[in-house]
C-alpha positions as CSV (number, residue, x, y, z in Angstrom):
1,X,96.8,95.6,96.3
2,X,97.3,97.8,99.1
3,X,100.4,100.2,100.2
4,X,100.2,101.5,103.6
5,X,103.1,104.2,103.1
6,X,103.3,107.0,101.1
7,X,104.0,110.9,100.4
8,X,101.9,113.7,99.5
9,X,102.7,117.5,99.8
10,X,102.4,117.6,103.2
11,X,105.6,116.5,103.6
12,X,108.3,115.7,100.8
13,X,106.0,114.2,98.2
14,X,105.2,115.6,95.0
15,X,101.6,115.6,94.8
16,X,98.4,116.5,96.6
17,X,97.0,113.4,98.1
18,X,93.8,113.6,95.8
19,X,96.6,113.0,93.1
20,X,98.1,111.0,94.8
21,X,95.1,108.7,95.5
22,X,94.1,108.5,92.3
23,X,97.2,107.7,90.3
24,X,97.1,104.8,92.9
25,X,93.8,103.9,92.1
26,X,94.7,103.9,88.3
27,X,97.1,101.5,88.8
28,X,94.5,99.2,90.5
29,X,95.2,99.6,94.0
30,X,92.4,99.3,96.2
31,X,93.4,100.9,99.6
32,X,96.2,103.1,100.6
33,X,97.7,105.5,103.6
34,X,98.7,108.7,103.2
35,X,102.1,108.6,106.0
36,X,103.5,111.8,105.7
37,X,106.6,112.8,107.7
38,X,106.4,114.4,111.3
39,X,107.5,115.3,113.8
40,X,107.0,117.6,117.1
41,X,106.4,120.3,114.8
42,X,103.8,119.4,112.5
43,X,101.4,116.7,113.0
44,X,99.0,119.0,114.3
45,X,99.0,120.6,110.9
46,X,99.2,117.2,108.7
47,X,97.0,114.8,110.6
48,X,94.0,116.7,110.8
49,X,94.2,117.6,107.2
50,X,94.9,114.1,105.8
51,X,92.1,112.9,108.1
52,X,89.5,115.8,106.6
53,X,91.0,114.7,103.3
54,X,89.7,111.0,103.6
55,X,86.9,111.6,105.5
56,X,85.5,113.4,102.0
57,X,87.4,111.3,99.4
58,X,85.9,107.8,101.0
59,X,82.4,109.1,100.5
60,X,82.8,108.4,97.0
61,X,83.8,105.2,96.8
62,X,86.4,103.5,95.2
63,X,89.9,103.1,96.3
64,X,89.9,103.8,100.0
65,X,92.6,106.1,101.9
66,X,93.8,105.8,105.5
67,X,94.9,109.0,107.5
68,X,98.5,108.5,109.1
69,X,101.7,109.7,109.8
70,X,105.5,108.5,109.5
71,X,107.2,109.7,112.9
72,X,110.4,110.6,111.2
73,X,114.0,110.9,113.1
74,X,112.0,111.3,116.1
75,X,114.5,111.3,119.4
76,X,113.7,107.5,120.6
77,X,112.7,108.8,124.0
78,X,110.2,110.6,122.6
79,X,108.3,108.4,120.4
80,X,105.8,106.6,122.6
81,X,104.5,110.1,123.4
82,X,104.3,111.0,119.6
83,X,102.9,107.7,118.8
84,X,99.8,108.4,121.3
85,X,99.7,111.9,120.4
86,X,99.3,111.4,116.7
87,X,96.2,109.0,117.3
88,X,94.1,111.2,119.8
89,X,94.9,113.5,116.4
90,X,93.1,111.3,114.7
91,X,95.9,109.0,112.5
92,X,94.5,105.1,111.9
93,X,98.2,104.1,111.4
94,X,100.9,105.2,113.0
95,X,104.4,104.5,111.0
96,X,107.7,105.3,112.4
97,X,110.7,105.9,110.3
98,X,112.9,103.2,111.2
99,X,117.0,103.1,111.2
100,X,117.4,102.8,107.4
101,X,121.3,102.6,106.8
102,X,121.1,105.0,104.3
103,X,120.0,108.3,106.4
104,X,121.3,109.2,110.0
105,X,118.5,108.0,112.1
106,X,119.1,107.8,115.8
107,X,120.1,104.7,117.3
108,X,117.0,102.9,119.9
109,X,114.9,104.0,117.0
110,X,114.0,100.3,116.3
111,X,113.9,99.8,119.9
112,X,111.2,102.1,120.8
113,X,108.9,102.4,118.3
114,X,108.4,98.9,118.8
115,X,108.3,98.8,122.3
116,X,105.6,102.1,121.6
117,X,103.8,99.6,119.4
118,X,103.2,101.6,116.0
119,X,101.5,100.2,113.4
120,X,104.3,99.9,111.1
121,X,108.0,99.7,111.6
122,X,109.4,101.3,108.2
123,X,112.7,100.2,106.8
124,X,114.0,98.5,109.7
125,X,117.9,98.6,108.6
126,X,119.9,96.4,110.7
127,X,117.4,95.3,112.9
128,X,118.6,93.0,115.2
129,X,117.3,89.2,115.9
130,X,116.0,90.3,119.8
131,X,114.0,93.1,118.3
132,X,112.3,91.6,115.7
133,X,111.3,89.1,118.1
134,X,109.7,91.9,119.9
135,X,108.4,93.2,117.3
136,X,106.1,90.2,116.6
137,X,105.2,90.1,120.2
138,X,104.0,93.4,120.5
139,X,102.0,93.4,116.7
140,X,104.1,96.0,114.9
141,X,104.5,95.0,111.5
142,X,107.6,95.0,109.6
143,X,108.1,96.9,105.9
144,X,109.6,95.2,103.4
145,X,110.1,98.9,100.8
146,X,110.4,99.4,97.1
147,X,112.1,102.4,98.1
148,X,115.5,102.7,96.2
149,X,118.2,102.7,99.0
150,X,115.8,101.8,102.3
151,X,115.4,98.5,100.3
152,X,119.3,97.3,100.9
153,X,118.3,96.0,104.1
154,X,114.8,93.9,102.8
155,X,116.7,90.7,102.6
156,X,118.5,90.8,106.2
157,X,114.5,91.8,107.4
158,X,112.8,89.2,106.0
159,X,115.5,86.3,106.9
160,X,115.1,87.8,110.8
161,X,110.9,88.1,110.2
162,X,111.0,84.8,108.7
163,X,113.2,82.8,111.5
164,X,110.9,84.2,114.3
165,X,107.4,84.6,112.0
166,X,107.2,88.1,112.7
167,X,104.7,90.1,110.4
168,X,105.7,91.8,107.4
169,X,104.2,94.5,105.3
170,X,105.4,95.5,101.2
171,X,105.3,99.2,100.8
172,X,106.5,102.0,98.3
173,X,107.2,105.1,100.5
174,X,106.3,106.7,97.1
175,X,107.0,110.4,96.9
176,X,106.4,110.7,93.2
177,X,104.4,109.0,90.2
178,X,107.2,106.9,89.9
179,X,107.5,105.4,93.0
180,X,103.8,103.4,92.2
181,X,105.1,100.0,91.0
182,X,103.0,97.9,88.6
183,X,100.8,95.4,90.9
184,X,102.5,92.6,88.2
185,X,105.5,93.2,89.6
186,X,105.3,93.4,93.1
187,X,106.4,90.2,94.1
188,X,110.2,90.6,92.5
189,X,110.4,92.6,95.5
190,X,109.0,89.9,98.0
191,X,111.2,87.0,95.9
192,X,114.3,89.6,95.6
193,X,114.8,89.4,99.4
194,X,114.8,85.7,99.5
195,X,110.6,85.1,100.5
196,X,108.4,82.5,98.1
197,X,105.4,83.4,96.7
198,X,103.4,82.2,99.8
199,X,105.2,84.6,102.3
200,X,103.8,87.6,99.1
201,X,100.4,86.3,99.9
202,X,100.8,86.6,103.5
203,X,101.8,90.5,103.6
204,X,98.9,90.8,101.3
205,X,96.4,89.2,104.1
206,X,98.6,90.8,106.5
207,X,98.0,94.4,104.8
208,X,94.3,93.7,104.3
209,X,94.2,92.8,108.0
210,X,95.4,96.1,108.9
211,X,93.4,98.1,106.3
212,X,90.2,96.4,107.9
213,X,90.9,97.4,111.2
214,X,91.6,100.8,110.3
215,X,88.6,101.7,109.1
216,X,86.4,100.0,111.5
217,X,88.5,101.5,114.1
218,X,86.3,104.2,116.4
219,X,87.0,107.9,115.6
């Protein structure tokens, strides 16, 4: 299994992403990104980091990590610029925190992160039938979250990404040991908002697809 968002200390997570890669690993994940929140700020301080970090940590083989970012309550106008900025700093995924109903996140969020294509639109909220539909034209995939709260929304996102076969993603946003769910039970998630078993298999391919291209991506 793969999760392409998550939380170390360089932003509200618990623990340090060698931790944090490992207790994934232990739980028999083979890939994941560390995503930590940023804005204007920061990222000059997180991404380069988290990239040295897997830079060293994939030399030894095993579970492999992903350097990125989760733009987070970014003002929408600024976000395309972010988005490019964060990968000339060297992030393989861009995320971008999306309107979750359960924090303040600016409204147009949605809006321009997709039209900014990010990698990965996180807890979409309320997103509306028009963007998703953009949002599968312009490649950004959708997250379908574990996350306690940002998870209200997964069954309105994955009726929407269903109707117009928009690409979805299943991620933790783990911050702490016990965000990791058991790989056994990821798909109550997936069947809890109203997908079959096939559409779990797809954001599996889906997540692989992405994972692959990240790390054959150029520096």
């Amino acid at each position: 299994m793969i999760d392409l968002h998550t939380h170390s200390l360089f932003s509200d997570g618990e623990l340090v992403p060698a931790e944090l890669t490992r207790r994934f690993e232990a739980a028999g994940y083979r890939a994941l990104a560390i995503t930590d929140h940023g804005d204007q700020s920061n990222i000059d301080l997180i991404i380069p980091r988290i990239v040295a970090f897997c830079e060293e940590i994939n030399r030894h083989g095993g579970i492999k990590v992903i350097p990125g970012i989760e733009l987070t309550h970014i003002p929408p106008d600024a976000i395309p610029a972010l988005v490019n900025r964060s990968r000339k700093l060297g992030a393989k995924l861009v995320v971008v925190h999306g309107e979750t109903i359960v924090e303040p996140v600016a409204p147009g969020t949605n809006r321009m992160a997709i039209d900014a294509s990010a990698d990965i639109l996180a807890h979409p909220g309320l997103i509306t039938e028009e963007e998703v539909l953009s949002a599968k034209a312009n490649a950004v995939f959708l997250e379908l979250t574990s996350r306690k709260g940002h998870s209200l929304t997964n069954g309105h996102v994955a009726r929407l990404a269903q109707k117009a076969k928009a690409p979805l993603v299943l991620n933790s946003d783990a911050h702490a040991p016990g965000d990791i769910w058991p790989i056994a039970r990821l798909h109550e998630i997936v069947v809890g908002a109203g997908l079959t078993e096939d559409a779990y298999q797809t954001m599996i391919k889906n997540a692989e697809q992405i994972v692959e291209r990240c790390l054959t991506s150029r520096k």
